[in-house]
ZAPAVEX-673580 format. One record per residue (C-alpha): x, y, z; residue in three letters; residue number from 1. Coordinates in nm, 3 decimals, always signed. Layout:
N
{{X, Y, Z}, "ala", NUM}
...
This chain:
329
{{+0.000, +0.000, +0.000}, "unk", 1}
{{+0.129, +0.346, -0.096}, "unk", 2}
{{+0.119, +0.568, +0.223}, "unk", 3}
{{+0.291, +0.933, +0.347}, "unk", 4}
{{+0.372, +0.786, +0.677}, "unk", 5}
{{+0.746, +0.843, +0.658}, "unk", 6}
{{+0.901, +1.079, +0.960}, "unk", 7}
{{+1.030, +1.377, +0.852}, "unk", 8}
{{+1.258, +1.480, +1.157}, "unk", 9}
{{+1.121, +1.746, +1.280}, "unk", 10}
{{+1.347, +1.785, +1.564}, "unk", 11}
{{+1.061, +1.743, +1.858}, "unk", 12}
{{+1.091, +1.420, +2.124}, "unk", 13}
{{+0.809, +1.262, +2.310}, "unk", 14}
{{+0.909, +1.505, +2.588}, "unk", 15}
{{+0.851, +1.807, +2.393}, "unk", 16}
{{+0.534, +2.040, +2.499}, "unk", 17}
{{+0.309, +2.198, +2.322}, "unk", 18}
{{+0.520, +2.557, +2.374}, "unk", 19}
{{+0.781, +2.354, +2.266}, "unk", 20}
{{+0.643, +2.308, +1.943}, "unk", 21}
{{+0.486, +2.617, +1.905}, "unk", 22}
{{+0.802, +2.846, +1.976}, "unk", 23}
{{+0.877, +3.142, +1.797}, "unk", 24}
{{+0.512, +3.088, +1.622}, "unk", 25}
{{+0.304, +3.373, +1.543}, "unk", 26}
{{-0.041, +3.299, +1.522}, "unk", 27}
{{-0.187, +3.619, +1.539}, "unk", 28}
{{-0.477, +3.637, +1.279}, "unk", 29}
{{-0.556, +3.304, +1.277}, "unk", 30}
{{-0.884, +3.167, +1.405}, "unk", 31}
{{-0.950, +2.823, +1.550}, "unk", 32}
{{-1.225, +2.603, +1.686}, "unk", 33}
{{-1.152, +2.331, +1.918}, "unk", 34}
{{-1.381, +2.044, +2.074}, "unk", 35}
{{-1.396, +2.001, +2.443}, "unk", 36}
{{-1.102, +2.262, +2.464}, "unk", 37}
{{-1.192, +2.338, +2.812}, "unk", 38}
{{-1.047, +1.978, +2.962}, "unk", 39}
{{-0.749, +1.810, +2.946}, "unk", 40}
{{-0.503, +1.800, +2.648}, "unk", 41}
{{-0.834, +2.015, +2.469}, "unk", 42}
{{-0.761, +2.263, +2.758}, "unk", 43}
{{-0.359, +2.294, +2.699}, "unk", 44}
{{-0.371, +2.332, +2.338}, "unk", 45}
{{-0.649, +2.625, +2.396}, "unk", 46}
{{-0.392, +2.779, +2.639}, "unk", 47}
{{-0.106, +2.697, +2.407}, "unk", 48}
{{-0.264, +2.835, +2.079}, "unk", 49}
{{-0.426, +3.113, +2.258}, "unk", 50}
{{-0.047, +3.209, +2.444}, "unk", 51}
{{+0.085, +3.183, +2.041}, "unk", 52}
{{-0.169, +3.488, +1.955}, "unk", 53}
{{-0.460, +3.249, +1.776}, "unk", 54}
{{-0.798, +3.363, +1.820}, "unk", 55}
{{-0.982, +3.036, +1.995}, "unk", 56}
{{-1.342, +2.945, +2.011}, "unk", 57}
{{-1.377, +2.638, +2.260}, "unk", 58}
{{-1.741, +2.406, +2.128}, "unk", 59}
{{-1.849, +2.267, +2.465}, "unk", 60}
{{-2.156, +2.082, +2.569}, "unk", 61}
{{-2.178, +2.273, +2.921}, "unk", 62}
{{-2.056, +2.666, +2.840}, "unk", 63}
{{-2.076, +2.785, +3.190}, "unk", 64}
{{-1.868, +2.469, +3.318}, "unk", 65}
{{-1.651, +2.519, +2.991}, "unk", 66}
{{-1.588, +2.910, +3.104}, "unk", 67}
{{-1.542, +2.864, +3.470}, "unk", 68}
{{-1.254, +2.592, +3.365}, "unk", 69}
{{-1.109, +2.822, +3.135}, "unk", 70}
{{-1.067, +3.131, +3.361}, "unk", 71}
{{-0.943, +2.843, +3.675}, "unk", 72}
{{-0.646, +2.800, +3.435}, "unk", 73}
{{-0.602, +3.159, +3.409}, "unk", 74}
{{-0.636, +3.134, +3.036}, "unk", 75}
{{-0.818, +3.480, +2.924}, "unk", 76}
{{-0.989, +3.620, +2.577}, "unk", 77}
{{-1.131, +3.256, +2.473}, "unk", 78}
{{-1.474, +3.237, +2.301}, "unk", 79}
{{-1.695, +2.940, +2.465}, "unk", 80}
{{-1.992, +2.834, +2.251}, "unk", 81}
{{-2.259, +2.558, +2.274}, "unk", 82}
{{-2.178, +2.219, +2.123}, "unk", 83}
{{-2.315, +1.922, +2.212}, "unk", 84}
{{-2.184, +1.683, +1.984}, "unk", 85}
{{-2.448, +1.364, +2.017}, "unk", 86}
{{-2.713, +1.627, +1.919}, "unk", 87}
{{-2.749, +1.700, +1.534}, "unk", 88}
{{-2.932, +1.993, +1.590}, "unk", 89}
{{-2.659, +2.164, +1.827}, "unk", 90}
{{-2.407, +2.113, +1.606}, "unk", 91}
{{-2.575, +2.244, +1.322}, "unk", 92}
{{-2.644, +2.524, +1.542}, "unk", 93}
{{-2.288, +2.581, +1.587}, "unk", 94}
{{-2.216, +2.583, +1.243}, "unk", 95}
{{-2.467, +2.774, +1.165}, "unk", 96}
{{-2.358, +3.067, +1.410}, "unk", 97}
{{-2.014, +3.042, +1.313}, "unk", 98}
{{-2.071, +3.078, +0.946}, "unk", 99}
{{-2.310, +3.358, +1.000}, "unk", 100}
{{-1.999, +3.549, +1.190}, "unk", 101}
{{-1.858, +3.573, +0.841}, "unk", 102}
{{-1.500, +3.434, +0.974}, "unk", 103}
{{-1.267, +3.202, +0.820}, "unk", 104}
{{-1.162, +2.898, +0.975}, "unk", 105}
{{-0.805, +2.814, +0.978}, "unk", 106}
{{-0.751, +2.541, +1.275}, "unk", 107}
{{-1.014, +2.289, +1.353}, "unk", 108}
{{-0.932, +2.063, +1.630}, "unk", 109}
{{-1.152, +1.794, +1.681}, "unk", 110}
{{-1.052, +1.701, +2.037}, "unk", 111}
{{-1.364, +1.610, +2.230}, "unk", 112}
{{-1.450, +1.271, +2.333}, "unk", 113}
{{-1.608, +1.060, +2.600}, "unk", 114}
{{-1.504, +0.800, +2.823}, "unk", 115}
{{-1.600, +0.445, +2.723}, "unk", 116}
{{-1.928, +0.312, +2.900}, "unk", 117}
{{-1.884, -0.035, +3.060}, "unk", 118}
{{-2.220, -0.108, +2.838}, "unk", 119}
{{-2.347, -0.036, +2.540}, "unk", 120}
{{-2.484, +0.326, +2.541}, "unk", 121}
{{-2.679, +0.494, +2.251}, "unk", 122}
{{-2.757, +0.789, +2.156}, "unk", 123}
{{-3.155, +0.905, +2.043}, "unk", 124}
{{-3.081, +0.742, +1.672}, "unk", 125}
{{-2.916, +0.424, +1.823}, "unk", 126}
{{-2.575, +0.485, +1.780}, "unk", 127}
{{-2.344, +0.389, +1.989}, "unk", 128}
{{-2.227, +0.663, +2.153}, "unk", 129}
{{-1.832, +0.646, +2.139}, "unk", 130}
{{-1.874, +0.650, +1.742}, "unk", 131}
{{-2.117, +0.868, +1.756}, "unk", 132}
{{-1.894, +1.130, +1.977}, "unk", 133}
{{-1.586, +1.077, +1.889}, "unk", 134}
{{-1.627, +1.052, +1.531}, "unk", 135}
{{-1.962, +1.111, +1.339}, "unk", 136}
{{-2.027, +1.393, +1.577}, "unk", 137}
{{-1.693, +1.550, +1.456}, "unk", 138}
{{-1.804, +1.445, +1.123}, "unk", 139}
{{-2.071, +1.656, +1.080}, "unk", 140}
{{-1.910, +1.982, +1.233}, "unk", 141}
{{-1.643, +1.953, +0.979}, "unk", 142}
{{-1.866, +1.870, +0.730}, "unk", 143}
{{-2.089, +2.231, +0.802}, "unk", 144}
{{-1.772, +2.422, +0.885}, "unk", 145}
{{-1.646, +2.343, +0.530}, "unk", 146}
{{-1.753, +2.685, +0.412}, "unk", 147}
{{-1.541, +2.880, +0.672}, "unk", 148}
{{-1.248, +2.639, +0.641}, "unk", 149}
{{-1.200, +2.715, +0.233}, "unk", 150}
{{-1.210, +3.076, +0.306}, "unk", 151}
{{-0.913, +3.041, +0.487}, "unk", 152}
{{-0.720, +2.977, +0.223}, "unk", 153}
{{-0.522, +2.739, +0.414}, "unk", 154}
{{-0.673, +2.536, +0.645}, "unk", 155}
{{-0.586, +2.231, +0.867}, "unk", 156}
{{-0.793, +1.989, +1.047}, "unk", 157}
{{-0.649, +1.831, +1.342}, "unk", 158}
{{-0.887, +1.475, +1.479}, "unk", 159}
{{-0.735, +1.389, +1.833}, "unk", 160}
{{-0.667, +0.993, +1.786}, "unk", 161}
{{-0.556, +0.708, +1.976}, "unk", 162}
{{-0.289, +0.429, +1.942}, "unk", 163}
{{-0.552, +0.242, +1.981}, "unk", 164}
{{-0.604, +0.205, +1.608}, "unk", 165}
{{-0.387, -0.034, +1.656}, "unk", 166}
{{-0.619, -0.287, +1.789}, "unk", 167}
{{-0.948, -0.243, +1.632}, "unk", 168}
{{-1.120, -0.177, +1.294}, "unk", 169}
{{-1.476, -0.037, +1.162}, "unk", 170}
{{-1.745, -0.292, +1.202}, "unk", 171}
{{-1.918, -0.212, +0.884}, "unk", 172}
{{-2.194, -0.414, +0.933}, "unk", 173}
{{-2.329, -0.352, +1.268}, "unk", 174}
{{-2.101, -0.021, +1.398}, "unk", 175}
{{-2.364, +0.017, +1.679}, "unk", 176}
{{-2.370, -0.329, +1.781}, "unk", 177}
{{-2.683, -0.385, +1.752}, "unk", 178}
{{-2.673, -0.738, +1.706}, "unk", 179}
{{-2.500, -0.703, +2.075}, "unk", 180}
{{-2.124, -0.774, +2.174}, "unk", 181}
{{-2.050, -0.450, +2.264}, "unk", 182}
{{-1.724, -0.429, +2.466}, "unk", 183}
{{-1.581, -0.080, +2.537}, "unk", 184}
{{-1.263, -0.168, +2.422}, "unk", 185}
{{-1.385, -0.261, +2.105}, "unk", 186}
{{-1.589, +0.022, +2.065}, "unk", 187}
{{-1.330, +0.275, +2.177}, "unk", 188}
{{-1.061, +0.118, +1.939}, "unk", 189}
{{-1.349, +0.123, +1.602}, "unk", 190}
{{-1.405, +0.483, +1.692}, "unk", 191}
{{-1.005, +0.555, +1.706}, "unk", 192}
{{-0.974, +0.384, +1.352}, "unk", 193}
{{-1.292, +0.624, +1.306}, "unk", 194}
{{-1.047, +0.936, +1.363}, "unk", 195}
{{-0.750, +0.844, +1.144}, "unk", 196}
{{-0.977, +0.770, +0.830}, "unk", 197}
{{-1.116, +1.024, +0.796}, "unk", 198}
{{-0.851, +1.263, +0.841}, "unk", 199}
{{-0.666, +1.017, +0.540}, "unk", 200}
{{-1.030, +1.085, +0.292}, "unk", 201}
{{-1.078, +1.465, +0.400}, "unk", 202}
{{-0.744, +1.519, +0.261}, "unk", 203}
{{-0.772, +1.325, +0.008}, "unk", 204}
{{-1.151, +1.521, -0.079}, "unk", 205}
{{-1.031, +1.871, +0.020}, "unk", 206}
{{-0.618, +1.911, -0.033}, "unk", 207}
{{-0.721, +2.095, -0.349}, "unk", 208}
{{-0.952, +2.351, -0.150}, "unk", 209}
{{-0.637, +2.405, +0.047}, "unk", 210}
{{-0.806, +2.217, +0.363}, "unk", 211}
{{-0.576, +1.928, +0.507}, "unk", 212}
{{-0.645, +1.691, +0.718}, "unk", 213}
{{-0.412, +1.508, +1.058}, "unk", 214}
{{-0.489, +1.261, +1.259}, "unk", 215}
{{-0.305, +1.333, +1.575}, "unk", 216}
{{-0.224, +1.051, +1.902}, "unk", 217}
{{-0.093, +1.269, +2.196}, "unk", 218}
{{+0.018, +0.970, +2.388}, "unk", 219}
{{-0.178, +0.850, +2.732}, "unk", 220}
{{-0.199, +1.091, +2.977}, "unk", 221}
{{-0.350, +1.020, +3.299}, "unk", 222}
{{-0.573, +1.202, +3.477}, "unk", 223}
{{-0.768, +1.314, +3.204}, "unk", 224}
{{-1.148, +1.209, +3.266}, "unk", 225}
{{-1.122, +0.967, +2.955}, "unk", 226}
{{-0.847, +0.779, +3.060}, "unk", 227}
{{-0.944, +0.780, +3.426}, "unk", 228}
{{-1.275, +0.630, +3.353}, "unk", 229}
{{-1.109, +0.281, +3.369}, "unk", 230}
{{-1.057, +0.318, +3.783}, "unk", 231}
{{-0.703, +0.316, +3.950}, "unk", 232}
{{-0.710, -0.063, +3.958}, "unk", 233}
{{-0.656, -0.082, +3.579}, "unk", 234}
{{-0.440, +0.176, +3.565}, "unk", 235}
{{-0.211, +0.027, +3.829}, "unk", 236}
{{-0.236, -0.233, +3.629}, "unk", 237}
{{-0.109, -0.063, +3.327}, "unk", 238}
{{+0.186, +0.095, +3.476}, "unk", 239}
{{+0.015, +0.423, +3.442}, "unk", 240}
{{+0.027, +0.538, +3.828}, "unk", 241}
{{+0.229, +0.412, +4.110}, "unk", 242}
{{+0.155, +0.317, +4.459}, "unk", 243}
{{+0.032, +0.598, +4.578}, "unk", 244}
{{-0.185, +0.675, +4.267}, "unk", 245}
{{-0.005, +0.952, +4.146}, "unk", 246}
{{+0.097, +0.932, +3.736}, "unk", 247}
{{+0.382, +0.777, +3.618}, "unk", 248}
{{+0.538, +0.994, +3.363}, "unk", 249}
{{+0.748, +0.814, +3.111}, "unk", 250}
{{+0.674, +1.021, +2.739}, "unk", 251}
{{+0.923, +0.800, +2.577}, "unk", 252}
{{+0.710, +0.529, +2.677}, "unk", 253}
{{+0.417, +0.711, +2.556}, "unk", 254}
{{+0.287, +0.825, +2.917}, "unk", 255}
{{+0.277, +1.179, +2.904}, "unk", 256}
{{+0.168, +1.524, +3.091}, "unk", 257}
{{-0.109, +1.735, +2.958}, "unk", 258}
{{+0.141, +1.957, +2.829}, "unk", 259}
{{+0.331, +1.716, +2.593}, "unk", 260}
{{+0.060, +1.499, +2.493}, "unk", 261}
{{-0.129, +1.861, +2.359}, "unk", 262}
{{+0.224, +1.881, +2.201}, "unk", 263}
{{+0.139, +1.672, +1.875}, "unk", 264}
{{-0.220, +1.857, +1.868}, "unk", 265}
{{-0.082, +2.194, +1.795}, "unk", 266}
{{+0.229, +2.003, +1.582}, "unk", 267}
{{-0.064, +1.914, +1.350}, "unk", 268}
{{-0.263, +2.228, +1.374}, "unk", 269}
{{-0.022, +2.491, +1.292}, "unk", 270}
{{+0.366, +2.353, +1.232}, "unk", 271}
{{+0.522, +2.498, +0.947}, "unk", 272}
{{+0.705, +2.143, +0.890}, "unk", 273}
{{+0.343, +2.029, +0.783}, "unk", 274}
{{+0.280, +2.332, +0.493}, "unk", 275}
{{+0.257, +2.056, +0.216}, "unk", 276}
{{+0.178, +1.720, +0.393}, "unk", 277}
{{-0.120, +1.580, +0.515}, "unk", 278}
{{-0.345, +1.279, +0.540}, "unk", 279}
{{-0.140, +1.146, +0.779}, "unk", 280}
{{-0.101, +1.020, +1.119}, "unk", 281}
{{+0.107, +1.193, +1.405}, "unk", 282}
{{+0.259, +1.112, +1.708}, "unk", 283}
{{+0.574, +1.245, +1.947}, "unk", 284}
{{+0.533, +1.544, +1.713}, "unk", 285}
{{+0.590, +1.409, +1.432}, "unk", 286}
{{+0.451, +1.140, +1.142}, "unk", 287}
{{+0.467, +0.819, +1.261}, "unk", 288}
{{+0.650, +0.534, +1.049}, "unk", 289}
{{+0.408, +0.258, +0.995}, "unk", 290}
{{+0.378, -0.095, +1.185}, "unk", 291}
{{+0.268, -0.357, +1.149}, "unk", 292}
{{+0.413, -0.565, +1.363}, "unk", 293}
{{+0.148, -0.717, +1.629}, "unk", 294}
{{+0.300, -0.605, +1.953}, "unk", 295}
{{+0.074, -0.637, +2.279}, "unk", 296}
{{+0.026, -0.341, +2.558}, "unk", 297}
{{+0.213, -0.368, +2.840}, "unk", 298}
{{+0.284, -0.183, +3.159}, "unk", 299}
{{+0.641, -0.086, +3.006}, "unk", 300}
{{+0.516, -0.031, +2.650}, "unk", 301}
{{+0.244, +0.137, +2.450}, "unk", 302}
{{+0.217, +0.053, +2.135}, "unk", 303}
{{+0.109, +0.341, +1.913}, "unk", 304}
{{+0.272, +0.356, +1.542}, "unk", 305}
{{+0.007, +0.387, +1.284}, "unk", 306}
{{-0.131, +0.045, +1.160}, "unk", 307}
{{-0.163, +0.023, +0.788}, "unk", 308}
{{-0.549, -0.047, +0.825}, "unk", 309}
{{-0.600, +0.290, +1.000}, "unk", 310}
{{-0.506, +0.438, +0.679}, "unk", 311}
{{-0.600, +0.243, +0.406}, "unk", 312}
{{-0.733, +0.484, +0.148}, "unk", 313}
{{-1.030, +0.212, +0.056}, "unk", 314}
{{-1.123, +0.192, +0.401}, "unk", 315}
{{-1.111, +0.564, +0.421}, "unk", 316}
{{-1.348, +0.651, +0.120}, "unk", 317}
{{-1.613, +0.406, +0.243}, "unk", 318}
{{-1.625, +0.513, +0.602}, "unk", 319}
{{-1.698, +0.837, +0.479}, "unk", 320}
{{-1.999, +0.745, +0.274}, "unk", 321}
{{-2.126, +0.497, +0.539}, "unk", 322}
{{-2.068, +0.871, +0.753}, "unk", 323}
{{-2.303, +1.022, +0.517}, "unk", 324}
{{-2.580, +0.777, +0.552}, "unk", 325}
{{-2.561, +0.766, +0.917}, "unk", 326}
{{-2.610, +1.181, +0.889}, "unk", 327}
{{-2.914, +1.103, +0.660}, "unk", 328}
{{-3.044, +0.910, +0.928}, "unk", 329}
């Protein structure tokens, strides 16, 4: 399979933070949207783009909660609007606000997501609702935010992924499971996949318009309401706190702070070293080489190169039309 996912040296470690990356960048001018930017890794790269001079709007389910989280972190002049993004309606409410504002759109980061219930949750049109979060509901926004991203004239769109690719695929017969066994890992892992596709087809659909598209894994990083929604047993388990439940920090092993997992995020969003790549899958900031090589998780290692599946380009076109019809309803 012909792929882009060859490193290109970009200097940056798994250690590196997201100031790191974005040293000496001026974003002054530029506008971006990010998804759940009020929490977690969403929260540093708001504070991180906002610090570099960007203009950010933060989409968030809960504004008030979203603004009161925002000013705790001292982080000033951000835009909060409503977003909820298992309800069709709100998002094309958000769209529909932003495009009236008449601004362009150069950084979408599609960051949002939701901790993996222990059973199978869906949403009002019976869809599961990590799939339905984490990708279709990302989907659509990018979908009605096309208008604002062409005018632009260069545009990037960044979807927060997982190495968790790794392990699953798109059940393209039954992505709700609706014919039942539903495990959260499984579900979790299809909606990961979910992320890097359709990064590789927007790309693909919109590189012309000037619109590309990244797929970006910021490592694991603990504390984070998504990754703590497994309970301190499992993450004991997993090497990812000690003893005394505090987070073992390891980046090299792919266990990161808040601060250098946002790292890759704003890597995709607004690195110069990206001005004529895209489609492609990031980690450590930087494009990961591809593996294949089955390797298993352990408490000492975290598998997380991109998996040739998570970017087939076949796979890619036909989760976005099976994307489509799940819009149409």
């Amino acid at each position: 399979m012909t792929h882009r996912q060859h490193p290109i040296g970009s200097g940056f470690t798994a250690a590196s933070t997201a100031d790191d990356v974005l040293a000496g960048t001026d974003l002054t001018g530029k506008n971006v949207i990010i998804t759940g930017g009020h929490a977690g890794i969403g929260l540093e790269a708001t504070r991180a783009l906002s610090k570099a001079g960007a203009s950010v709007t933060v989409g968030a389910r809960t504004p008030d909660r979203a603004r009161a989280a925002l000013a705790a972190s001292g982080i000033d002049g951000v835009e909060v609007s409503q977003l909820d993004l298992l309800d069709p309606a709100s998002i094309d409410a958000f769209t529909q606000r932003r495009l009236a504002s008449g601004r362009p759109l150069h950084i979408l980061l599609n960051s949002a997501g939701t901790p993996a219930p222990a059973q199978l949750v869906q949403d009002a049109r019976g869809y599961e609702v990590q799939f339905a979060t984490n990708h279709l509901g990302h989907f659509q926004l990018t979908l009605g935010l096309l208008p604002a991203l062409r005018a632009a004239h260069g545009a990037r769109v960044v979807n927060v992924t997982s190495g968790a690719q790794r392990f699953g695929g798109i059940r393209w017969d039954d992505p709700h499971f609706a014919g039942g066994g539903y495990q959260p890992g499984v579900a979790y892992a299809q909606s990961k996949v979910a992320n890097v596709l359709f990064a590789v087809e927007l790309d693909r659909r919109w590189a012309e318009d000037r619109v590309r598209g990244y797929a970006a894994h910021p490592g694991v990083i603990v504390g984070t309401a998504l990754n703590s929604a497994v309970g301190q047993d499992a993450l004991r388990a997993q090497g990812l706190i000690d003893e005394s439940g505090q987070p073992v920090i390891d980046p090299e092993a792919g266990k990161k702070t808040p601060q250098q997992g946002a790292a890759t995020l704003v890597f995709g969003a607004a690195s110069p070293l990206l001005a004529d790549i895209g489609g492609v899958y990031l980690k450590d900031s930087d494009i990961s080489p591809l593996d294949d090589d089955p390797k298993p998780v352990t408490a000492d290692s975290i598998p997380a190169d991109v998996a040739s599946h998570s970017v087939d380009p076949h796979s890619a076109q036909r989760l976005w039309e099976l994307s489509v019809q799940l819009l149409k309803g």
